[in-house]
C-alpha positions in Angstrom: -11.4 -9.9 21.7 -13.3 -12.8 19.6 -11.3 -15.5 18.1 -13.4 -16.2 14.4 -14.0 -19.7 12.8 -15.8 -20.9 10.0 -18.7 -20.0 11.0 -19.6 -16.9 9.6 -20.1 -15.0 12.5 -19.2 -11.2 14.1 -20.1 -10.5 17.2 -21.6 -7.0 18.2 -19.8 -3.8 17.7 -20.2 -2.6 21.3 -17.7 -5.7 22.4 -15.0 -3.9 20.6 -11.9 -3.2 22.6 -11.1 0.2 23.2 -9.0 0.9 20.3 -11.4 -0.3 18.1 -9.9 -4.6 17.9 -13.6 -6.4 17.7 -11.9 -9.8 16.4 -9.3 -11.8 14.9 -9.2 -14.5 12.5 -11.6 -16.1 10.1 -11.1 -15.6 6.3 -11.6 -13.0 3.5 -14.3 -14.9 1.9 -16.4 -11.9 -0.2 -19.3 -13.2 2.2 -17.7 -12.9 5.3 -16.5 -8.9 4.0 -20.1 -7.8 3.1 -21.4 -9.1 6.7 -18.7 -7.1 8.1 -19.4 -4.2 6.2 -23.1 -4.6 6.6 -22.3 -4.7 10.3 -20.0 -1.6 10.9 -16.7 -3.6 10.6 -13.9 -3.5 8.4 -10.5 -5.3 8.1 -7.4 -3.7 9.0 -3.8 -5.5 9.9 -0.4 -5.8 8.6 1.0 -8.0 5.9 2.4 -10.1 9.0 -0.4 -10.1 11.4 -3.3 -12.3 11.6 -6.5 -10.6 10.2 -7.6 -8.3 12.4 -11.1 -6.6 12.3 -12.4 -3.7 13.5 -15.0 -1.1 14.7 -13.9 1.8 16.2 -15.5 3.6 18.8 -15.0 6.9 16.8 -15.7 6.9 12.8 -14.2 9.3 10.4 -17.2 10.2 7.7 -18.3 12.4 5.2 -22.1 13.7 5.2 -22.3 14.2 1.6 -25.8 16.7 1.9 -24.0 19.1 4.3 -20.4 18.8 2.2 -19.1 22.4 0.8 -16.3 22.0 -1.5 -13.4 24.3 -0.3 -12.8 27.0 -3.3 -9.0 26.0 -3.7 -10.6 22.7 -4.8 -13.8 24.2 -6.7 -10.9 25.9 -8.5 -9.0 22.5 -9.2 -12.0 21.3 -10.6 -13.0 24.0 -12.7 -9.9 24.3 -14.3 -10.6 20.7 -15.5 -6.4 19.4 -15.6 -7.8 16.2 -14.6 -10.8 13.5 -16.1 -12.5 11.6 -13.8 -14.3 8.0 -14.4 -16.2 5.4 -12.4 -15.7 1.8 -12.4 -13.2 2.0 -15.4 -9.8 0.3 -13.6 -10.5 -1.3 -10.4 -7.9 -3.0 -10.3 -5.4 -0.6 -11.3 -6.7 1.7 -8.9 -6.3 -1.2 -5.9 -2.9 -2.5 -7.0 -1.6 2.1 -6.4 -3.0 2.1 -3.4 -0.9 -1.2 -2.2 2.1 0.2 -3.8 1.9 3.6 -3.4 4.7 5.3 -0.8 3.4 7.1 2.0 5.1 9.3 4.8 5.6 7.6 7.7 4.4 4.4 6.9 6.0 1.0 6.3 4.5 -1.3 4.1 0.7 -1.7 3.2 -2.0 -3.5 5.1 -3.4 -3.9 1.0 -1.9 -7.6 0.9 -2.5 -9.5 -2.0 -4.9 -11.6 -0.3 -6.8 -7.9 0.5 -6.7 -7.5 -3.9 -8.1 -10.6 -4.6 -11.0 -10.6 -2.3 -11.6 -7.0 -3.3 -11.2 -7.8 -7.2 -14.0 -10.5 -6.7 -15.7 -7.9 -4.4 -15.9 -5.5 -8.2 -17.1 -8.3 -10.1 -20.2 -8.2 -7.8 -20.8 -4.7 -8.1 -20.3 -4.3 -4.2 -16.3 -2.6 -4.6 -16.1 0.2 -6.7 -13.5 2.5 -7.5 -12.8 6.0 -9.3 -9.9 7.0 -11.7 -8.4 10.3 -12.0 -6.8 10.9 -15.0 -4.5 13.2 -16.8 -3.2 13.2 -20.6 -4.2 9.7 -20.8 -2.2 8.6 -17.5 -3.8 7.2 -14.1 -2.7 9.6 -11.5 -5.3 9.2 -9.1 -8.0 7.2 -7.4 -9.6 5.5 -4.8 -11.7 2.7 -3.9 -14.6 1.2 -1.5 -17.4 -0.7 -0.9 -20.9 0.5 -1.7 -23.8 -0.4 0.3 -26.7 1.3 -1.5 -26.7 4.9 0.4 -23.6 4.2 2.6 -20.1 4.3 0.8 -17.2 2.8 2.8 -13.9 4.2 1.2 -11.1 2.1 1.9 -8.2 3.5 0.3 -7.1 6.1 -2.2 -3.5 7.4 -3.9 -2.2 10.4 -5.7 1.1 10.1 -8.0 0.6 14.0 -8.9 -0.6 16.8 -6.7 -4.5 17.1 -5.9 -5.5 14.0 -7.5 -6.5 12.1 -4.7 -8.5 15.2 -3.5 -10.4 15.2 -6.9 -11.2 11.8 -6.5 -12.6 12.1 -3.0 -14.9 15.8 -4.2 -16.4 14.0 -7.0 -17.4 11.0 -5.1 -19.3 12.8 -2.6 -20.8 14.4 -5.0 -21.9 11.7 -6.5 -23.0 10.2 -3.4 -25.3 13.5 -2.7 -26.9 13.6 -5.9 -27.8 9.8 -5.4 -28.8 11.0 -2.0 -26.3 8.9 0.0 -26.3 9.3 4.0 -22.7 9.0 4.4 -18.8 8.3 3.1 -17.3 6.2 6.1 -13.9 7.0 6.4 -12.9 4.7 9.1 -11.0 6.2 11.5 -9.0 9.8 11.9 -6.1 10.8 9.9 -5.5 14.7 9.4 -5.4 14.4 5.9 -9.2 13.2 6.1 -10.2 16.4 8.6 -8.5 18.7 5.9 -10.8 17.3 3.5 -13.7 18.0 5.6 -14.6 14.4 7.2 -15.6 14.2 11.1 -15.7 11.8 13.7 -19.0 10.8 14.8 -19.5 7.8 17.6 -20.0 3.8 17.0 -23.5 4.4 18.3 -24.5 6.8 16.0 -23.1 5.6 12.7 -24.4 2.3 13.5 -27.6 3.8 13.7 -27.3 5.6 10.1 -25.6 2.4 8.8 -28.7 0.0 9.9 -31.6 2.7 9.0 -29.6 3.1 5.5 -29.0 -0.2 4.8 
């Protein structure tokens, strides 16, 4: 494992550690995010940890050209009980996903630190986010960082049932009709499979990443 410093400065993927631990330290400057991004790494640690950063040897992603929409969710969509937007709350959207309760999980790895850097991230254009609404209430959402024809989702939330899954559907479709090559995921979870993202290896998504990028 590398130990970062100022410098900004990753070193290659491959040195990973078997779960996935490339290095620790250094900051969450917006420069130092978008190298890491750019290079197939991403932060992930607890509130109390130091920051840890990561590329997996496995990655969970969405092929947005080959995605089929499952007809229990064609059917959510159709029946149109929820407005969708782009880019209208990002901050909203960030601060559900911090706070947001989910099974079998203590506390966020969305610190405030993680918010900020991420806010600043928007105001670039580079973190983007989409909004689910219903009757006028945010229900909904998630958020990433865009690349130009890779999206790297980070995290999403749902207050009522389906709206995170209407989120996720209408993002790959909009990343296929702007011809995107993929929606990184990360790493494995079995709400993700459900949804229809795959693991592919580090090799092979750093290949996509580099060629799309």
């Amino acid at each position: 494992m590398h130990f970062l410093t100022k410098d900004l400065y990753f070193p290659p993927v491959d040195e990973a550690s078997y779960e996935g631990v490339l290095a620790v330290g250094g900051d969450l400057s917006t420069e130092r995010l978008l190298l890491a991004y750019r290079n197939g790494i991403f932060p992930w640690f607890n509130e109390d940890e130091p920051i840890l950063w990561w590329a997996p040897p496995e990655r969970m992603v969405v092929v947005p050209s080959l995605y089929k929409v499952s007809k229990s969710i064609r059917n959510l969509l159709n029946q149109n009980k929820f407005q969708v937007t782009f880019n209208q709350n990002f901050r909203e959207v960030i601060m559900n996903c911090q706070q947001i309760e989910r099974v079998g999980q203590e506390g966020t790895w969305i610190t405030d630190d993680i918010i900020a850097s991420y806010t600043k991230l928007h105001e670039m254009g580079f973190a983007q986010s989409v909004e689910v609404w219903q009757n006028g209430e945010l229900v909904g959402g998630l958020y990433g960082i865009d690349l130009g024809h890779i999206y790297c989702g980070e995290s999403m939330f749902s207050k009522v049932s389906n709206a995170s899954k209407i989120a996720f559907v209408t993002l790959i479709q909009h990343l296929k009709e702007k011809d995107y090559k993929l929606l990184d995921c990360q790493v494995h979870n079995d709400h993700l499979e459900k949804l229809g993202a795959f693991e592919i290896s580090r090799e092979v998504f750093m290949k996509v990443l580099k060629s799309a990028t």
